[in-house]
C-alpha positions as CSV (number, residue, x, y, z in Angstrom):
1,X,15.2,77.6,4.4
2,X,15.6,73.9,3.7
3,X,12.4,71.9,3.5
4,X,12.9,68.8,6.0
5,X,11.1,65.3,6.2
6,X,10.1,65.2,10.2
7,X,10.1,61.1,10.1
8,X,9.5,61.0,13.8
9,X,6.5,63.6,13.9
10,X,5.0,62.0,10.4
11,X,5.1,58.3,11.8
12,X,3.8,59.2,15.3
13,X,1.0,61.4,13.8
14,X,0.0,58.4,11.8
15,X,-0.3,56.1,14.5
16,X,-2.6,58.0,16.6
17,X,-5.0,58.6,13.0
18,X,-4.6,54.6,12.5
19,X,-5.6,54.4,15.7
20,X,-9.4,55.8,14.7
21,X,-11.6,53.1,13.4
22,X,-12.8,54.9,10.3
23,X,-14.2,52.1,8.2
24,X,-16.4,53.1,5.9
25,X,-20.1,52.5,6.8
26,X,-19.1,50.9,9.9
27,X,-17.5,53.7,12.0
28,X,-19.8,53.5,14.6
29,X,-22.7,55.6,15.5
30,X,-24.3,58.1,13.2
31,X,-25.2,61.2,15.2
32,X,-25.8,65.0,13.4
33,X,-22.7,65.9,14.3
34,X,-21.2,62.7,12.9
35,X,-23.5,61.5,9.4
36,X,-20.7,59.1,8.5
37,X,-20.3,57.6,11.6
38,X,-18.3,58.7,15.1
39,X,-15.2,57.3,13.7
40,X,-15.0,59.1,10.4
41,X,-15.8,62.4,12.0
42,X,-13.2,61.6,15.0
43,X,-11.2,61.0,12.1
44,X,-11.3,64.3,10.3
45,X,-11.7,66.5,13.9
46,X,-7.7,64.3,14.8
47,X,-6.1,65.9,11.1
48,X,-7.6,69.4,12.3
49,X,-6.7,69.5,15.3
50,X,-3.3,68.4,14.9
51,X,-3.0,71.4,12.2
52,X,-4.5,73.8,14.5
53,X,-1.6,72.8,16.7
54,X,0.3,74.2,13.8
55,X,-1.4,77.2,13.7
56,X,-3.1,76.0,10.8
57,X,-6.4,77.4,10.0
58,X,-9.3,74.8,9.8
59,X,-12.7,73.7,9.3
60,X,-14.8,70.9,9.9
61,X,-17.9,70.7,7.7
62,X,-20.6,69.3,9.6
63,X,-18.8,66.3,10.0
64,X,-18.8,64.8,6.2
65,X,-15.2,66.7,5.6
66,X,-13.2,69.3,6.8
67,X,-9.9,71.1,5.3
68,X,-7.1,72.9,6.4
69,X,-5.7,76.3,4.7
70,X,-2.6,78.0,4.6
71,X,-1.6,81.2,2.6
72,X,-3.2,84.4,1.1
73,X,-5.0,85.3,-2.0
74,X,-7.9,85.6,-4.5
75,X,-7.3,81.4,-5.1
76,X,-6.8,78.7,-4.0
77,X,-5.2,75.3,-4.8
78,X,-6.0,71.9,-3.3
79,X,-4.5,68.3,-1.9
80,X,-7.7,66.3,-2.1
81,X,-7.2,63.2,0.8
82,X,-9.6,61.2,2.8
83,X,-9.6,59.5,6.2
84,X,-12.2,56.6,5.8
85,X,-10.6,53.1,4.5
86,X,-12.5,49.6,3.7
87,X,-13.0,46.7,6.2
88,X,-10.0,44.9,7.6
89,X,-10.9,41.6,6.4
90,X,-9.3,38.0,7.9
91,X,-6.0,37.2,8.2
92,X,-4.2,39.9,9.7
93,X,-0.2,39.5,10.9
94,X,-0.5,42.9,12.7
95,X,-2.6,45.1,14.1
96,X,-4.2,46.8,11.6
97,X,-5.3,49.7,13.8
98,X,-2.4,50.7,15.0
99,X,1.2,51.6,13.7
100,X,3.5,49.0,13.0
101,X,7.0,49.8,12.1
102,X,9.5,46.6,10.8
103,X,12.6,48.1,9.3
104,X,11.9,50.2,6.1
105,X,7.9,49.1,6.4
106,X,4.9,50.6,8.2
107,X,1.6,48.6,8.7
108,X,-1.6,49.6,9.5
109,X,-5.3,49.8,7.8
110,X,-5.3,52.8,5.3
111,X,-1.1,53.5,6.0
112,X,-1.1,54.0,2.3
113,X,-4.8,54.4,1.3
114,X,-5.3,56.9,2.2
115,X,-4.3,57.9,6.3
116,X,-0.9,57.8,5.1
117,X,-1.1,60.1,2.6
118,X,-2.9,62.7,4.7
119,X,-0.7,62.8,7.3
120,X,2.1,63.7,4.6
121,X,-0.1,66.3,2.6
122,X,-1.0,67.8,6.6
123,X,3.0,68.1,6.7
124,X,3.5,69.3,3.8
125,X,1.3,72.7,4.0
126,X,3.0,73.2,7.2
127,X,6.3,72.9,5.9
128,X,5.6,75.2,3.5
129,X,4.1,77.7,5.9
130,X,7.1,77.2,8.5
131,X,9.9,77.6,5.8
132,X,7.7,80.6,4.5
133,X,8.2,80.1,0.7
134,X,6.6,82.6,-1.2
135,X,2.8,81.8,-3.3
136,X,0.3,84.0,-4.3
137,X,-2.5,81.5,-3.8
138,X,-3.6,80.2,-0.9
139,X,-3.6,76.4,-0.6
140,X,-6.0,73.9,1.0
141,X,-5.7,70.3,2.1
142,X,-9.8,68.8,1.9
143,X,-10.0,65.8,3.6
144,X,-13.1,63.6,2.8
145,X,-14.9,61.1,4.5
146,X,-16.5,58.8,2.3
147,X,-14.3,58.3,-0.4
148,X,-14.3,54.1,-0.2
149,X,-18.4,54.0,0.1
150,X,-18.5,55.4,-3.5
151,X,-21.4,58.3,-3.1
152,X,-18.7,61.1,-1.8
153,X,-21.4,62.0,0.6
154,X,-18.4,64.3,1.8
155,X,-17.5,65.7,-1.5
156,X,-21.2,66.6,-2.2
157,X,-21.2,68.6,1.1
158,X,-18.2,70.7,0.7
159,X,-19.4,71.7,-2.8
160,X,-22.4,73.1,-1.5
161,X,-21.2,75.6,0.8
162,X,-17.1,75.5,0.1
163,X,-14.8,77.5,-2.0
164,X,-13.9,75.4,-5.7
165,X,-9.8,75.3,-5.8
166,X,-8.7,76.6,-9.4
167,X,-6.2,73.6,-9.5
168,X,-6.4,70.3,-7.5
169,X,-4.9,66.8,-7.2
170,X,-5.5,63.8,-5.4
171,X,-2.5,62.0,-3.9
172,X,-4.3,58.6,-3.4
173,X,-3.1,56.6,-6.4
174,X,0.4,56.8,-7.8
175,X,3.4,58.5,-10.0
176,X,3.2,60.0,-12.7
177,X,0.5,62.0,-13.1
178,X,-2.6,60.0,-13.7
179,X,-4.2,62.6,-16.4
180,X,-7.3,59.9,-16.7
181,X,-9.4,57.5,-14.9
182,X,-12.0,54.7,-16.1
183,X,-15.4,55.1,-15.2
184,X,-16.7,53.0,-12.2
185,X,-19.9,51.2,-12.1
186,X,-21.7,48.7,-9.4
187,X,-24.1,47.0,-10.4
188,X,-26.3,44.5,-8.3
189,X,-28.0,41.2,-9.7
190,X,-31.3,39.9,-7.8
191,X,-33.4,37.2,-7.7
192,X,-36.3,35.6,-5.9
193,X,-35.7,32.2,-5.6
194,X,-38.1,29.9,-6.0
195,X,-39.7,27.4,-3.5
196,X,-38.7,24.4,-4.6
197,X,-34.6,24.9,-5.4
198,X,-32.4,23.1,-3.2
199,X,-31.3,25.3,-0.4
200,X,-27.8,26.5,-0.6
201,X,-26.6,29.3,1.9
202,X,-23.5,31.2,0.7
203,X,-21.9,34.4,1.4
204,X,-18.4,36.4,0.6
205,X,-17.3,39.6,0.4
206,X,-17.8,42.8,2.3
207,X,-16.7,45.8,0.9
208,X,-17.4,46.3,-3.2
209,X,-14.0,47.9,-4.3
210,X,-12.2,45.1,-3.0
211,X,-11.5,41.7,-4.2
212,X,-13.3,39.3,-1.5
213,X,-10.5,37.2,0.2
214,X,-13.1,34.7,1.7
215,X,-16.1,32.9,1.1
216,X,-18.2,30.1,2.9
217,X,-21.3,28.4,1.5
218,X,-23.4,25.5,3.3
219,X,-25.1,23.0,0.6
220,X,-27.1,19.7,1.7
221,X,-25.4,20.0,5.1
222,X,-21.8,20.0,4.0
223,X,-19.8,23.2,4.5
224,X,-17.5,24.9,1.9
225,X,-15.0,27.8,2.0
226,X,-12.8,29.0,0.3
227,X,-10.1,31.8,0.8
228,X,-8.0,34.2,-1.7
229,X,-6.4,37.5,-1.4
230,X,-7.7,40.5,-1.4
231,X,-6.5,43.7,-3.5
232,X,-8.2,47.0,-4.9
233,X,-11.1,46.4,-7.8
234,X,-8.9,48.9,-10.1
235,X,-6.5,46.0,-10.1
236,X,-8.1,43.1,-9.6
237,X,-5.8,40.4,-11.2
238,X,-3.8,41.6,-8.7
239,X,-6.2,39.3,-6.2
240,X,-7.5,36.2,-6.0
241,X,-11.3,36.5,-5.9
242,X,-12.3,34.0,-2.9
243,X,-15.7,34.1,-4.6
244,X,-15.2,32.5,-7.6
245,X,-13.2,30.3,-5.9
246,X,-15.9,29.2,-4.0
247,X,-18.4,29.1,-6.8
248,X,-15.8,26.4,-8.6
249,X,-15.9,24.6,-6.3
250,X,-19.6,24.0,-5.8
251,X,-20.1,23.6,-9.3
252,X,-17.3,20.9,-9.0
253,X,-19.2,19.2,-6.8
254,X,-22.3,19.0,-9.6
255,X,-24.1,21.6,-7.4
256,X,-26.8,23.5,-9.6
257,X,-28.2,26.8,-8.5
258,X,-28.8,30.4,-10.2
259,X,-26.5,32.1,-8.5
260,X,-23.6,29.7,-10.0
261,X,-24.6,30.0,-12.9
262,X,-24.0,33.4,-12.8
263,X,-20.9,33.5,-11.3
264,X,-19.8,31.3,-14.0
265,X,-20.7,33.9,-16.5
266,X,-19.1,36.8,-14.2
267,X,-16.1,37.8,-16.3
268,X,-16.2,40.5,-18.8
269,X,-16.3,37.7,-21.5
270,X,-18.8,36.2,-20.1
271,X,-20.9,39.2,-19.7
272,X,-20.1,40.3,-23.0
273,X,-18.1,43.6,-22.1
274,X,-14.6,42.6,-22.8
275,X,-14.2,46.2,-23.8
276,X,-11.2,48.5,-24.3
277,X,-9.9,51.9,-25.9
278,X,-6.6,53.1,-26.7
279,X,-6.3,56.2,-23.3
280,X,-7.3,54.1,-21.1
281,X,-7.2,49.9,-21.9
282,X,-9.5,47.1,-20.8
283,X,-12.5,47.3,-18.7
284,X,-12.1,45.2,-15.7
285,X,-14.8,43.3,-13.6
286,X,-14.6,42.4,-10.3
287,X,-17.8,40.5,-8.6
288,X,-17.6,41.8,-4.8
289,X,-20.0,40.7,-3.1
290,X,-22.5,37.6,-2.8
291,X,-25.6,36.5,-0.8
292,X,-27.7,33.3,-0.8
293,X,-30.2,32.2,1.2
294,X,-33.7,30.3,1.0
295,X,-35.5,33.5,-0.6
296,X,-33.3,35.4,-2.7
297,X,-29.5,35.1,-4.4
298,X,-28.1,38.8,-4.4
299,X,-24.3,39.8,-6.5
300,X,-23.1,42.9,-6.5
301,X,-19.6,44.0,-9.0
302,X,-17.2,46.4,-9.5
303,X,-16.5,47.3,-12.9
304,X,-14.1,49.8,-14.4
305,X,-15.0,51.0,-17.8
306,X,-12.6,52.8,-20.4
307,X,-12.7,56.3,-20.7
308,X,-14.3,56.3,-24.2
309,X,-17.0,54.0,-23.4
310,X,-20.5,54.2,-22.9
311,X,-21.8,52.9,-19.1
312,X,-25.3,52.2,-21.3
313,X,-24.0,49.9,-23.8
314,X,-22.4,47.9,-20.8
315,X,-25.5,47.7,-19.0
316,X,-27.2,46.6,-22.4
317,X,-24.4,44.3,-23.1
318,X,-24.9,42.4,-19.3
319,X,-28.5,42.2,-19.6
320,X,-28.7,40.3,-22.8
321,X,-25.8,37.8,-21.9
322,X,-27.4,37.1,-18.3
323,X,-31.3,37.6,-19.4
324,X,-32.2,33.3,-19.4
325,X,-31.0,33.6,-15.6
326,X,-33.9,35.5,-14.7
327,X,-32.2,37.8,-12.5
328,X,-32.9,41.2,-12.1
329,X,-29.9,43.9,-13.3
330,X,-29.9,47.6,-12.0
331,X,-27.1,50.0,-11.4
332,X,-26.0,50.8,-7.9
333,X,-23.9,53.7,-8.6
334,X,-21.5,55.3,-11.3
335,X,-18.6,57.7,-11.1
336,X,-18.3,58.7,-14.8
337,X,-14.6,58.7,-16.2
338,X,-11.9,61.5,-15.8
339,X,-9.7,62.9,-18.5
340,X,-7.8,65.8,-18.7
341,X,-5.6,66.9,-21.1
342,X,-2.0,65.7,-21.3
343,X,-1.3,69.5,-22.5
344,X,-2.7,71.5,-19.6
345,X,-1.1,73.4,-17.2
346,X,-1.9,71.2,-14.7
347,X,-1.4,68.2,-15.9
348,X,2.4,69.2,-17.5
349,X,3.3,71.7,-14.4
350,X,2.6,68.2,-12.0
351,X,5.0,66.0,-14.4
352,X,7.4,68.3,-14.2
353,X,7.5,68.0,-10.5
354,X,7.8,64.2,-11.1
355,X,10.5,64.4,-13.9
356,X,12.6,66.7,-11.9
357,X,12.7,64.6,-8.7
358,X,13.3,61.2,-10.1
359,X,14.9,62.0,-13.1
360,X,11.8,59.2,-14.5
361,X,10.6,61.1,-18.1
362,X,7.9,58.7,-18.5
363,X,4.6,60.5,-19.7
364,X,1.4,60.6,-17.5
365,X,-0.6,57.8,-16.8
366,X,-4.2,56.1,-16.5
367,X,-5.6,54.0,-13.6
368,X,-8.3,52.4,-12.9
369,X,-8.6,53.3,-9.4
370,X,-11.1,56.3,-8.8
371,X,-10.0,59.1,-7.2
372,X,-11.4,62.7,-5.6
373,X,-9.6,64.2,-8.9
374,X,-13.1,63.4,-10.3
375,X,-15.2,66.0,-7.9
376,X,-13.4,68.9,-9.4
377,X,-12.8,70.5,-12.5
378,X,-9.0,71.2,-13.3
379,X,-7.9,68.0,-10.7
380,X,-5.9,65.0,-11.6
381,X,-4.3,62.2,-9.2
382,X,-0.8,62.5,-8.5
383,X,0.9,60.8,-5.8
384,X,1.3,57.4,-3.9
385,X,2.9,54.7,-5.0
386,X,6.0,55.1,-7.1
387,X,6.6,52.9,-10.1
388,X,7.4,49.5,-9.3
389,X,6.1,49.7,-5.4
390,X,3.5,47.2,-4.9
391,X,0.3,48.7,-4.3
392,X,-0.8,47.6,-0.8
393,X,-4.5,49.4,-0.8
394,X,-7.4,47.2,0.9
395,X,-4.9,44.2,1.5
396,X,-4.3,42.3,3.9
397,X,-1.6,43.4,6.1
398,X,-1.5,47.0,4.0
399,X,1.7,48.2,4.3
400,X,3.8,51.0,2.7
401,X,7.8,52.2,3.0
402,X,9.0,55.3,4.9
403,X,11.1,55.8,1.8
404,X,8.5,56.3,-0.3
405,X,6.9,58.6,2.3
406,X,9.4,61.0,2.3
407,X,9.3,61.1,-1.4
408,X,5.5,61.9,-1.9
409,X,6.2,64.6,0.9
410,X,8.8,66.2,-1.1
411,X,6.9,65.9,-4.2
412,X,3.7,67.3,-2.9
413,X,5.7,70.2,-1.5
414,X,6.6,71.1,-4.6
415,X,3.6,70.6,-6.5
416,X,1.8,72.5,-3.9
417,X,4.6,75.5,-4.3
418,X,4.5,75.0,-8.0
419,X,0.3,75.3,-8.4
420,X,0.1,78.2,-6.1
421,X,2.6,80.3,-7.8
């Protein structure tokens, strides 16, 4: 039985998951039934359901995740998705909750990262269940919840009680396989201000994987913004940090505070990490998120370490270049770094999958971006955006192409066939 792309069911079962305001840590009220928020959980409960109108079987897990299951046998395999996304941001040409469909392009908040790419792993077990192809393992698609706040609340949750696939990958980052990914740390800078300092009020940025597209600060009565573009902190030269931007320009104007000072120095020369290995490349920094007020200046950043580098010696290396600012320096959280090896099973069966379809014999990859490959043992990302497709993830106006929809479906089909053999 041939394996068909449903176009019409996929994009209509996307719209109504757009539809859901699951923003991460601001998806409405938190209830026991709902710890993420009413959205997230609303979120998860609208993949499940649609699945059990497959005749999927399903499971919500006390509203942090949930997964669905297809198949028979002692083990199981895994697509690893989630359903949250970052804020929407300014500047918005469409309606970013909601399905928009121009030509070969679909918009919408989280179309690529990561609804998108739910939807098509959802399609894809039930493809493979309606076509009956033949696996002796059975195979699960998890779908998280908290994937953009960074403490995989959901992802701590289902490992307490849930079964551990044997094999796993993340479609939430690109082709080919991505076989590692850099370690993540935020860090947050803080200082009480003193009494005497001229006031300046200034704030930007609202989400810390994202490069802030806006900032506004208010300085001896005079107002200042300052506006960029926004893009994914595994990328962030891909952006333009509105932040920054707006620290310039103060400074331009001979404005002197801490907090500018800092800023100046917020670039991995600057804070004396310009780091790098040979799997994985340069550490990148991106400074998120800014507060300023009368009593206290408050940054928080986004870096992405190499694979072979120690988060320690970074947070050594910051102190000591930022130290005569008086600010203090702790870290907020850190995913450590994912590597498997290139030789595995996993990681050659997936690249297979990827050489086959495109004909593309370009070895597997590293990113920067951090996926749920990194909850698992045996799990790597794979799937997304194909090479040269610009990656649209916490953008304004995030779009993605049915084209390259109906390619990740028919790749994750057959990595999912392929894994459960």
């Amino acid at each position: 039985m041939t394996i068909h792309f449903d176009k019409q069911a996929v994009l209509e079962a996307l719209r109504g998951l757009l539809q859901i305001k699951s923003v991460n840590a601001n998806a409405g009220e938190i209830t026991p039934e709902a710890p993420l928020g009413i959205g997230i959980n609303a979120a998860i409960n609208y993949v499940l359901d649609l699945a059990s109108s497959f005749g999927l079987t399903t499971k919500n897990c006390d509203g942090y995740c949930g997964y669905v299951e297809i198949g028979e046998g002692q083990e199981m395999v895994a697509a690893i998705t989630h359903v949250d996304t970052v804020e929407v941001g300014d500047d918005w040409t469409v309606p970013p909750f909601d399905l928009t469909i121009d030509g070969d392009r679909i918009y919408g908040r989280g179309v690529l990262d990561d609804k998108g790419l739910t939807i098509i792993s959802l399609y894809a077990l039930k493809a493979l269940k309606d076509a009956k192809v033949p696996i002796n393992k059975r195979i699960r698609l998890i779908i998280g919840g908290d994937e953009e706040g960074g403490s995989w609340a959901c992802m701590k949750r289902y490992k307490e009680t849930e079964e551990i696939p044997v094999y796993a990958f993340s479609p939430d980052s690109g082709f080919p396989v991505i076989f590692a990914e850099k370690g993540i740390m935020n860090v947050i800078f803080e200082k009480e201000l003193d009494a005497g300092l001229p006031l300046l009020n200034l704030s930007s940025g609202k989400q810390i994987n994202s490069v802030p597209d806006y900032g506004r600060a208010v300085f001896g009565g005079q107002t200042y913004e300052a506006k960029g573009k926004s893009a994914h902190a595994s990328d962030p030269q891909k952006g333009d940090n509105a932040l920054i931007k707006l620290a310039g320009e103060l400074r331009a104007e001979g404005i002197q505070h801490p907090m500018l000072e800092l800023l100046d120095r917020a670039t991995p020369e600057g804070f004396g990490i310009n780091l790098s290995d040979t799997v994985s490349g340069d550490l990148t920094l991106n400074p998120a998120i800014a507060y300023v007020d009368e009593n206290k200046a408050v940054l928080r950043c986004d870096i992405r370490y190499p694979v072979t580098i120690n988060s320690s010696d970074i947070s050594e290396a910051i102190q000591k270049a930022t130290e005569d600012l008086g600010f203090s320096l702790k870290m907020d959280h850190e995913t450590l770094p994912l590597h498997v090896d290139q030789e595995s099973f996993l990681v050659t069966s997936l690249q297979k999958v990827y050489a086959d379809y495109t004909g593309d014999s370009s070895g597997p990859i590293v990113s920067g971006g951090g996926t749920y490959a990194r909850a698992f043992d045996n799990a790597v990302a794979f799937g997304g955006v194909l090479p040269g497709e610009e990656n649209t993830g916490h953008q304004t106006d995030e779009f993605w192409s049915i084209d390259s929809m109906a390619k990740n479906f028919d790749m994750i089909v057959k990595a999912l066939e392929v894994l459960a053999q």
